[in-house]
Every structure is written in structure tokens, then in C-alpha cells.
C-alpha positions in Angstrom: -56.4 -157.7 0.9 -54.0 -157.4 -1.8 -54.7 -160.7 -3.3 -58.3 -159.7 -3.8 -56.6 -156.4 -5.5 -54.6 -159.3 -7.2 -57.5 -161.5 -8.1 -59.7 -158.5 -9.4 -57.5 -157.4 -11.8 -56.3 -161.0 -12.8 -60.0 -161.6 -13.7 -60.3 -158.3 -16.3 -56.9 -159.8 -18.0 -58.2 -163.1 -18.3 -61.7 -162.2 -19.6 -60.1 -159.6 -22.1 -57.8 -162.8 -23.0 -60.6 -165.2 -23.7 -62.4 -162.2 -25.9 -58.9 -161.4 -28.2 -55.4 -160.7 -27.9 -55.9 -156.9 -29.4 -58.6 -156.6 -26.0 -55.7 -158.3 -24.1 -53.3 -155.4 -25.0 -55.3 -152.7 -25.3 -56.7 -153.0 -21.5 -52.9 -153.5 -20.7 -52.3 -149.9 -22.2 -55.2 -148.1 -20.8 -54.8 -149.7 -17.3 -50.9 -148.8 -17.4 -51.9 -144.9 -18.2 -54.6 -145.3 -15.4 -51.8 -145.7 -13.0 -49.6 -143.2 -14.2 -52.5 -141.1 -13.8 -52.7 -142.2 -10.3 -49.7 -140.6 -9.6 -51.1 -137.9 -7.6 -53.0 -140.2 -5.5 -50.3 -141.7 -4.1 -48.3 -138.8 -3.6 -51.0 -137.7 -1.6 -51.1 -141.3 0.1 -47.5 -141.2 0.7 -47.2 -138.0 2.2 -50.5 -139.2 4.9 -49.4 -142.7 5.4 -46.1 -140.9 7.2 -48.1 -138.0 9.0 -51.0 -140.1 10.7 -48.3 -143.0 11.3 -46.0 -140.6 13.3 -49.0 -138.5 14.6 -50.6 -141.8 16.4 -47.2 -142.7 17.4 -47.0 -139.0 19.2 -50.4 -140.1 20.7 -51.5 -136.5 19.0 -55.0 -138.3 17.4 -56.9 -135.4 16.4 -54.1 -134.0 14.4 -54.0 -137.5 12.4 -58.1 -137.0 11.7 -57.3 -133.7 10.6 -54.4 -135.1 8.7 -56.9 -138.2 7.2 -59.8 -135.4 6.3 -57.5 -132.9 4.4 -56.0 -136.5 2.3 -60.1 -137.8 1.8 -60.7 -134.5 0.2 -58.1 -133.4 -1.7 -58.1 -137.1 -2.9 -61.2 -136.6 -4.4 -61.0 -132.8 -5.8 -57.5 -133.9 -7.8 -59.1 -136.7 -9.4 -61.7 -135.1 -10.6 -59.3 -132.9 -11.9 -57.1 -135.2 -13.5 -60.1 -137.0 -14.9 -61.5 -134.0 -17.0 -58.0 -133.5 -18.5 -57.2 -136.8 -18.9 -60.6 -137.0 -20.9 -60.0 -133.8 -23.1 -56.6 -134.6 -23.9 -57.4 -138.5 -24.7 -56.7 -138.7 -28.3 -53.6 -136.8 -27.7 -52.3 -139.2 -25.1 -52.4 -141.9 -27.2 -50.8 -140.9 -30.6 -48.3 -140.1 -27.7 -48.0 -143.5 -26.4 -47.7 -144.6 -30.0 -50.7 -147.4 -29.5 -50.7 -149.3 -32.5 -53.4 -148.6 -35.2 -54.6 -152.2 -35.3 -56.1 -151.6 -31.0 -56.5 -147.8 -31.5 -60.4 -147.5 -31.7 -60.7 -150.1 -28.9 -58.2 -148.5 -26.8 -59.9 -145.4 -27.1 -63.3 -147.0 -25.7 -61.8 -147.9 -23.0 -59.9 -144.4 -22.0 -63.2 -142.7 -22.0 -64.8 -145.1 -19.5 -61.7 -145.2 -17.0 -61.4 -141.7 -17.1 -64.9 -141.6 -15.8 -63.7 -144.0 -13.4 -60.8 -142.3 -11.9 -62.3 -140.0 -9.7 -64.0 -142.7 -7.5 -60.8 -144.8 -7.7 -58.5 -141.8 -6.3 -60.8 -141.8 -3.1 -61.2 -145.6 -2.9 -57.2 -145.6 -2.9 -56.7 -142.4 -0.5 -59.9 -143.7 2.2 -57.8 -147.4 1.4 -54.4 -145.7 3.0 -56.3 -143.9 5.8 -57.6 -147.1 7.3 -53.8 -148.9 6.5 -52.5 -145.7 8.6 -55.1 -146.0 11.1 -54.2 -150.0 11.5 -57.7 -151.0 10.9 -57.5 -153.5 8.6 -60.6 -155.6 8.9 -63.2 -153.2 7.8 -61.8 -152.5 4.6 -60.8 -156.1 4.1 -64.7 -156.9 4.1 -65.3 -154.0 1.2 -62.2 -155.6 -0.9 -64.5 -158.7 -0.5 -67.5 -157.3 -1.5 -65.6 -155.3 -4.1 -63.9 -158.5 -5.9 -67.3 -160.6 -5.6 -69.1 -158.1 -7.4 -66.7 -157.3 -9.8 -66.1 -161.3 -10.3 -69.6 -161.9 -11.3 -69.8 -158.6 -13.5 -66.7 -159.3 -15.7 -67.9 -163.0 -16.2 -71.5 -161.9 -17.0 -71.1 -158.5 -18.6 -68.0 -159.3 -20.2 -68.5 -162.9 -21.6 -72.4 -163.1 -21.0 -72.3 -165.7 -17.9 -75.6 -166.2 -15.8 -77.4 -165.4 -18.9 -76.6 -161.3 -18.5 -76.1 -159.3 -22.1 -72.6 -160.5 -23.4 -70.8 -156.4 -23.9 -67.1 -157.5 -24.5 -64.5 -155.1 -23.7 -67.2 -152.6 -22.8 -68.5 -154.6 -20.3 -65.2 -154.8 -18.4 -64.4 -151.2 -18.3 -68.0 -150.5 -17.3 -67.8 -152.7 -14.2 -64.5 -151.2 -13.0 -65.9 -148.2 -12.8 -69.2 -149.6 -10.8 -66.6 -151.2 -8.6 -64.6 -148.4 -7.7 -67.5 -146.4 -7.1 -69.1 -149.2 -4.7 -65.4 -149.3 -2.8 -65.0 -145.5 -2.8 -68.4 -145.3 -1.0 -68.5 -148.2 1.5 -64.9 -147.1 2.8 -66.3 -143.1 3.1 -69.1 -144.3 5.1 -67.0 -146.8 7.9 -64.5 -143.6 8.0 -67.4 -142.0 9.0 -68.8 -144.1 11.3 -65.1 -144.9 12.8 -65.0 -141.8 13.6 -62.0 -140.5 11.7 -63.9 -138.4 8.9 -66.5 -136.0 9.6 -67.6 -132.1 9.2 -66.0 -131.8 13.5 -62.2 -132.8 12.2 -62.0 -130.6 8.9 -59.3 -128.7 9.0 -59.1 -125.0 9.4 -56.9 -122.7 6.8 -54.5 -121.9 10.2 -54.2 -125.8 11.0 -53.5 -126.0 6.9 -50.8 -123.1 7.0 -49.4 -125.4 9.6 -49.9 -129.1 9.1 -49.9 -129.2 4.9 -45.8 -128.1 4.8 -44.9 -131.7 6.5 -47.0 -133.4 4.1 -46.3 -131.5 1.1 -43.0 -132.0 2.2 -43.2 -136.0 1.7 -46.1 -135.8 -0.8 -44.0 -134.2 -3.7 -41.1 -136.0 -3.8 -43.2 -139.4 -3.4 -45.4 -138.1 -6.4 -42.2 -136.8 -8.0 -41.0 -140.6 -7.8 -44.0 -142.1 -8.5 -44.5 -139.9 -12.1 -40.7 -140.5 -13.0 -41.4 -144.5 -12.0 -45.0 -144.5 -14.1 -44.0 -143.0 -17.0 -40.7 -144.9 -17.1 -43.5 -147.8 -17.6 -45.5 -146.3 -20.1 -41.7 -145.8 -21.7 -41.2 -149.3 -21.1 -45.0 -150.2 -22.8 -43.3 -147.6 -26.2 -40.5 -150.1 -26.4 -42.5 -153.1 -26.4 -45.1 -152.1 -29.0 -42.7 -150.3 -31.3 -40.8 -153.5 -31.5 -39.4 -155.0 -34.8 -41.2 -158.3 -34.3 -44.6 -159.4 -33.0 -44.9 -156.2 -31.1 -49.1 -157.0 -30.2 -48.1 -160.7 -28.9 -45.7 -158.6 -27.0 -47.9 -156.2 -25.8 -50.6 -158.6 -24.3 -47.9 -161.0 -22.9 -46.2 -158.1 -20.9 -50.2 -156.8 -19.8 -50.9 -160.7 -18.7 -47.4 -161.2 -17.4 -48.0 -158.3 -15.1 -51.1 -159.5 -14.0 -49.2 -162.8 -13.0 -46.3 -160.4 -11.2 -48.8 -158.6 -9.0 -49.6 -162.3 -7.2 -45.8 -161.7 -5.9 -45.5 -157.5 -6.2 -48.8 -157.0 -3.9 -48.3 -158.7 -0.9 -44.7 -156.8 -1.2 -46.9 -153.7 -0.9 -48.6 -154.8 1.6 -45.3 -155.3 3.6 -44.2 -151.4 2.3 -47.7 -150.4 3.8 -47.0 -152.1 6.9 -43.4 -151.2 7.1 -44.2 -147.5 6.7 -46.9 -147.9 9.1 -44.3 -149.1 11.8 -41.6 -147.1 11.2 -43.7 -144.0 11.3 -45.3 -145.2 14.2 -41.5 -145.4 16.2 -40.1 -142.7 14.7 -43.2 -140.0 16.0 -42.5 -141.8 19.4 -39.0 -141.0 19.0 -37.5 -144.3 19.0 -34.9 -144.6 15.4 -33.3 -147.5 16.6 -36.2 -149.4 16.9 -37.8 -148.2 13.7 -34.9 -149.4 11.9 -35.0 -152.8 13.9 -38.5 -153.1 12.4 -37.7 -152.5 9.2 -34.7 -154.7 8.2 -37.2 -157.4 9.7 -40.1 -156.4 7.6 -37.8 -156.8 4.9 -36.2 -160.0 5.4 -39.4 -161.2 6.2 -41.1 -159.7 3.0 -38.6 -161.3 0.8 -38.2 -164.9 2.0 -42.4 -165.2 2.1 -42.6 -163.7 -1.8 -39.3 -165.9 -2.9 -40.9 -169.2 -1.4 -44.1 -168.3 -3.8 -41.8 -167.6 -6.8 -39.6 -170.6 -6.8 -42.8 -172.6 -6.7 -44.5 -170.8 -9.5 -41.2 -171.2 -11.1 -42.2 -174.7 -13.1 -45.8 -173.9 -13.8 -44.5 -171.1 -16.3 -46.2 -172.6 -19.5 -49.4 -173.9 -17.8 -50.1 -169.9 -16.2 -49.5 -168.9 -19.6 -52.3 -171.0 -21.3 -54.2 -169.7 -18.4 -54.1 -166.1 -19.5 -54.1 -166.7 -22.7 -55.4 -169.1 -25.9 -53.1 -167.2 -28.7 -49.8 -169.1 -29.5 -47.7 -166.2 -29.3 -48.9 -164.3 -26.4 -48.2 -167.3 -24.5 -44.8 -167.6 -25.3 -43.8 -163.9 -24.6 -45.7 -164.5 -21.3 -43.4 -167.3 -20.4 -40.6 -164.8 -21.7 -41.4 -162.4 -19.6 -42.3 -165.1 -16.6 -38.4 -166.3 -16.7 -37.1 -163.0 -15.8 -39.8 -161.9 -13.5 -39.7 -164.6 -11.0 -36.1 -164.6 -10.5 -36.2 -160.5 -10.2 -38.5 -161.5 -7.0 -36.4 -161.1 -4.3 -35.0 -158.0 -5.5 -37.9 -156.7 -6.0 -40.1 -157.0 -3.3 -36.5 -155.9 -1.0 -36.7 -152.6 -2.8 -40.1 -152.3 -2.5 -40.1 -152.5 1.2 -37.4 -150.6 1.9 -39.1 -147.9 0.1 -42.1 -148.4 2.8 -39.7 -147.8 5.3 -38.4 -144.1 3.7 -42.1 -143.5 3.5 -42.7 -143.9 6.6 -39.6 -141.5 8.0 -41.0 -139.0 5.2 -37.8 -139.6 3.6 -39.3 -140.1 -0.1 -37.0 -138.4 -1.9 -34.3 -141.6 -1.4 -37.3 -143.3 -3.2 -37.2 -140.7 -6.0 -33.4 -140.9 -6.6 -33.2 -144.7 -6.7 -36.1 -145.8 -8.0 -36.5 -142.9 -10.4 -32.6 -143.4 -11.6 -32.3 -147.1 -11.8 -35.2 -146.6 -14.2 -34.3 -144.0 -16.5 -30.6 -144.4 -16.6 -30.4 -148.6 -16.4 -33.9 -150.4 -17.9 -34.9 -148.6 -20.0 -31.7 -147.6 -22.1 -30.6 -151.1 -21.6 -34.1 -152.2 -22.5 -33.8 -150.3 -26.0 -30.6 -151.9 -26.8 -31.0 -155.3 -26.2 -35.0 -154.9 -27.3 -34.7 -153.1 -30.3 -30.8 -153.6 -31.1 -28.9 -156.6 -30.3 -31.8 -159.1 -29.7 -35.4 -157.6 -31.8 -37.1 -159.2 -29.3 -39.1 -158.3 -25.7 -36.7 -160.8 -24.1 -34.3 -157.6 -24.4 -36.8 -155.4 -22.3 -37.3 -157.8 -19.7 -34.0 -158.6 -19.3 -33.3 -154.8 -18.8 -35.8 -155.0 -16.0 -33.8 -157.7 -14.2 -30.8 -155.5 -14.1 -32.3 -152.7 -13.0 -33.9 -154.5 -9.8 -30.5 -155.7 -8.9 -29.2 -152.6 -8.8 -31.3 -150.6 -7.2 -32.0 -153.2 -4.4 -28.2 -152.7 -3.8 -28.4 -148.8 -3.5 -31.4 -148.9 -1.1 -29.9 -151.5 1.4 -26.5 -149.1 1.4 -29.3 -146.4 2.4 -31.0 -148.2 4.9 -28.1 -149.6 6.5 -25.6 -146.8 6.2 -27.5 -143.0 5.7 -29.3 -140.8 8.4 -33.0 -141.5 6.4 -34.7 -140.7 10.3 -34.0 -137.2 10.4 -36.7 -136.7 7.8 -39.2 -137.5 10.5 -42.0 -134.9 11.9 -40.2 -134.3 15.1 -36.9 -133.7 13.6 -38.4 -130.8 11.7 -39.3 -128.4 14.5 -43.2 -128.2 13.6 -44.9 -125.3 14.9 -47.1 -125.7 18.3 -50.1 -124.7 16.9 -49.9 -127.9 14.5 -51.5 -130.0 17.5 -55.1 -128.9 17.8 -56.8 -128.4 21.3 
């Protein structure tokens, strides 16, 4: 499944790259605040993924549908929240993010649309964990299908007039993300529904809320807490590489398309952190550490040879990806720049990010917040502004910087895996109340 999430958004970066560079970089902004914007999402997703995991492990299932209902709904209420500010304060944002004035107006096209969008994408996201939780992973599989199909046809026909539909650009593309995530958010709400884990019998009462939202509020903020300090870090990151000396646009759309390229290896690592905090949960509520730890170092070892093997062969067919994504001269070479450093960040990478599915799992999310969040701030993107903007004048800095920071914080997280008590943050180490468990 998340090589169709792959494939979907490689599709938008490639269309936007056929239409111009400044479409190429300005989707690469607006999709990058998106996901900070998502922050609360997966806070909430974080927080679920380890209470259903360790509830079905208990065997205690209506207490993970009450779990999944009080996620499916709060999903939705918060991004509409988050949408209607993030649309207000839109023009704000950006002169914040210091977009560059030659992409502004088309940038700010394309804000207004995903904002519209967000809502349907939180609860396509949130109903997307509750079925990962739930270990059903065939049904939503077949809506990631449909999902990608439609959204293939739409970006080639709406977006560069294939199959003789209206040719609408940039417009085109946002407009069919948001039909997509709509169409996703919908399907999964209806097989919830009919699975049996969503409906008006499991919603949760303001005594189960008093009882059950403290364990999850208890994982959610720190994991939202990590994920705003890790997405803005990025939008930092996005700063340094358009405020650059030297071809900072080139720069721009080769770090949006060189992302695109990354998720073929960073996806399937989340799926692994999915399935790792799955696991773990799922021993750790049946009281079993050892073996959730057993489980995880596997997961990991596993994780990181499988996504190596793809990198090392993607490693020679560096240039021919990047004529791919891209017909400009100099995007392409800043795409192979940025290429170089990814691939052999790999197994770093995809280490980290599964041994972060395991702290999710044991609700211990605030290891995730102190790593990932410190190894951001204090190493990439300080080292990222020296070499970048410094020593070098080029995005080969930034990039580098990235490198380092994987390296490092891989380290730290196996030293916490291997050597720190990360299980007594799980759900029956906290003395819950009774009444928790409904009858």
C-alpha cells in the first residue's frame, strides 16, 4: 500500500515537472506545509496505533472500538479546524516560509485548494491507521487502488489534457487531490462501518473519555510534539534551500522531486514502523517485553536490509531518474545532488524510522521526540546552513547535513532500544482505571 501512496504522489511531481520547474517547486512547498499541517493527525494516529494495538493484545476489543471511534472523530473535527486557519492565515504563512516571488501567486493557488482538502485527508489518514491497528490490511489496500487509479487518470487528463479532458495545469492537480482524498476518506468510513469497528453502539461516553483519553493523550502529545518539531525542521530545511545564494528554484524543485524519489525507499520503511508498532503493542498489552523487543530488532534488521537492496540498485540509475522527473537542466542536476546523499542515508534511515514504530508502539513517543526532534534542530539544520549557505553556496551543503544527521540519530535510537527501559510506557504499566474496560 505504500507504493501506491508512493506512486500517487510521484505522478503529481512528475506532471507538475512536465508543466514547469516554478509548478515543480511550488507543489513541493505547498505539499511540504500540508504535512506539517498534518501534524495533529498523526499525533492522534500515534497515540491510537499504541492503544488498539495493546487493547487487542489484552483481548479487551470493545475498548479498542471505543478507542478507534473517539480517533475517527476527533480526526475529522481537528482538521477541519486546522483547515479554516490554515486558510485565513495563508498569505501569512507564506511571506513566512519566504517562497520566492517568482512562484508566489502560483503557490498561493495551490494553498487554497489543499486547505480545502485537508479535512478529508486527516480522516483518510486516521480511518488509514485504524485498519493498520486493527491488522486488516486488505480492504484498505483495494481503496489505495482505487485511490491511485483515479487519481492516475485525473492528473494525466486534468493536469496535461490526456484522454482528450480540459488541459487545467497546476489547478488540475490540486483539484484532483482533493477529489482523491475525499473518495479515500469515504470508502475507508464506510468498510469501518461495515467491519464493524465504527458505529453510533461504540461511541464513547464522557466517563469512558475521563478514562480512556489520559493513555492516549499521554502518547498523542509527545508524538505530535515530535512530529511539529520534525515538520517544521523541514519547512526550515525548504527556507535554506530557497534562500540560497545560487540557483535556489533549480534547488527548490530538485529537493521536491528528489523527495518524491526518497519516498520509493522512506514508505515501505513506514510501513515496517506501522507494522513494528503494531507488534510491539500487541505483546506488550499481553504482557510479554521480551518478546516485543525480540520483534522489533527483527523488524528492523529486516526493514533495513530489504530498503538497502532497493537503494544500491537505484544507486547507478541516478541521472536517468532525474531526466525522469524532470526536462530542466538544472533541476536535474540538483536532483542527482540530492540523489547521492539520499541513497546512501538509506539504511540509516529507514533503522530510525523503525525503531521509532517500535517506541510507538510501547507509547513511549517521547524517545521519538528527543531524538528525532534533536538530531534535527541541533545537527542538520545548523550544519545544513553552514555548509549550504557558508562554506559551500550550494544545496549539496543541506543535503550533506541531512546525511549526518541520520547517522547520528540511528546511533542514539539503537543505544535506546537495546539499552533503556522504553516498555514501562506501556498501558498496563500505567495502572489504568477499571472502569477503562467497558462491559
Amino acid at each position: 500500500m505504500m507504493y501506491l501512496v508512493f506512486f500517487m504522489g510521484f505522478i503529481m511531481v512528475w506532471v507538475a515537472g512536465q508543466i514547469s520547474a516554478d509548478v515543480q517547486a511550488a507543489l513541493g512547498m505547498v505539499t511540504q506545509s500540508s504535512i506539517f499541517l498534518m501534524v495533529v493527525a498523526m499525533a492522534l494516529a500515534s497515540g491510537a496505533t499504541a492503544a488498539i494495538a495493546q487493547s487487542l493484545g489484552a483481548r479487551k476489543t470493545c475498548r479498542a472500538q471505543r478507542y478507534i471511534a473517539t480517533t475517527v472523530l476527533g480526526s475529522l473535527i481537528l482538521g477541519i479546524f486546522v483547515a479554516v486557519a490554515g486558510y485565513c492565515f495563508g498569505d501569512h504563512i507564506l511571506v513566512f516560509l519566504m517562497v520566492p516571488n517568482t512562484i508566489m501567486p502560483v503557490v498561493h493557488e495551490i494553498w487554497q485548494v489543499t486547505m480545502l482538502a485537508l479535512p478529508a485527508q486527516y480522516l483518510y489518514a486516521a480511518t488509514g491507521t485504524m485498519f493498520r491497528a486493527t491488522r486488516q490490511v486488505l480492504q484498505p489496500l483495494r481503496v489505495a487502488a482505487l485511490v491511485c487509479a483515479v487519481n492516475l487518470l485525473a492528473c494525466l487528463g486534468f493536469g496535461l489534457g490526456y484522454f482528450g479532458l480540459p488541459a487545467c495545469g497546476y489547478m488540475g492537480l490540486v483539484w484532483t487531490n482533493l477529489s482523491v482524498q475525499v473518495l479515500g476518506a469515504v470508502c475507508n468510513c464506510l468498510l469501518l462501518v461495515r467491519s464493524g469497528y465504527l458505529s453510533r453502539h461504540v461511541l464513547p461516553s464522557l466517563r469512558w473519555l475521563g478514562a480512556g483519553l489520559p493513555y492516549l493523550l499521554r502518547v498523542a502529545l509527545p508524538a505530535g510534539a515530535a512530529h511539529i518539531v520534525w515538520q517544521s525542521g523541514y519547512l526550515t530545511l525548504f527556507v535554506l534551500v530557497a534562500a540560497l545564494p545560487l540557483d535556489s528554484v533549480n534547488a527548490l524543485a530538485g529537493l521536491t522531486a528528489g523527495l518524491r524519489m526518497e519516498a520509493l525507499l522512506f514508505l515501505p520503511g513506514m510501513a515496517f514502523n506501522m507494522s513494528v508498532a503494531v507488534l510491539v503493542g500487541n505483546c506488550l498489552g499481553a504482557d510479554n517485553p521480551g518478546e516485543a523487543k525480540r520483534v522489533g530488532l527483527q523488524m528492523v534488521g529486516a526493514g533495513t536490509l530489504a530498503m538497502s537492496l532497493i537503494a544500491a540498485l537505484l544507486w547507478p540509475f541516478r541521472q536517468e531518474i532525474a531526466q525522469m522527473l524532470s526536462h530542466a537542466p538544472g533541476t536535474q542536476a540538483q536532483i542527482i545532488s540530492y540523489l547521492t546523499y539520499n541513497l546512501l542515508s538509506t539504511p540509516f534511515s529507514i533503522a530510525s524510522t523503525v525503531m521509532g514504530g517500535i517506541m510507538v508502539g510501547a507509547g513511549a513517543t517521547r524517545y521519538n521526540l528527543i531524538i528525532f526532534g534533536g538530531t534535527f534542530w541541533i545537527v542538520r539544520l545548523p550544519l545544513g546552513w553552514l555548509l549550504g549557505h557558508i562554506l559551500w553556496g550550494t544545496a549539496a551543503g543541506v543535503f550533506l547535513a541531512m546525511l549526518c544527521s541520520q547517522c547520528l540519530q540511528t546511533c542514539i535510537m539503537l543505544y535506546v532500544v537495546l539499552c533503556c527501559n522504553w516498555t514501562r510506557f506501556a498501558m498496563k504499566n500505567l495502572h489504568q482505571p477499571r472502569h477503562i474496560t467497558p462491559h
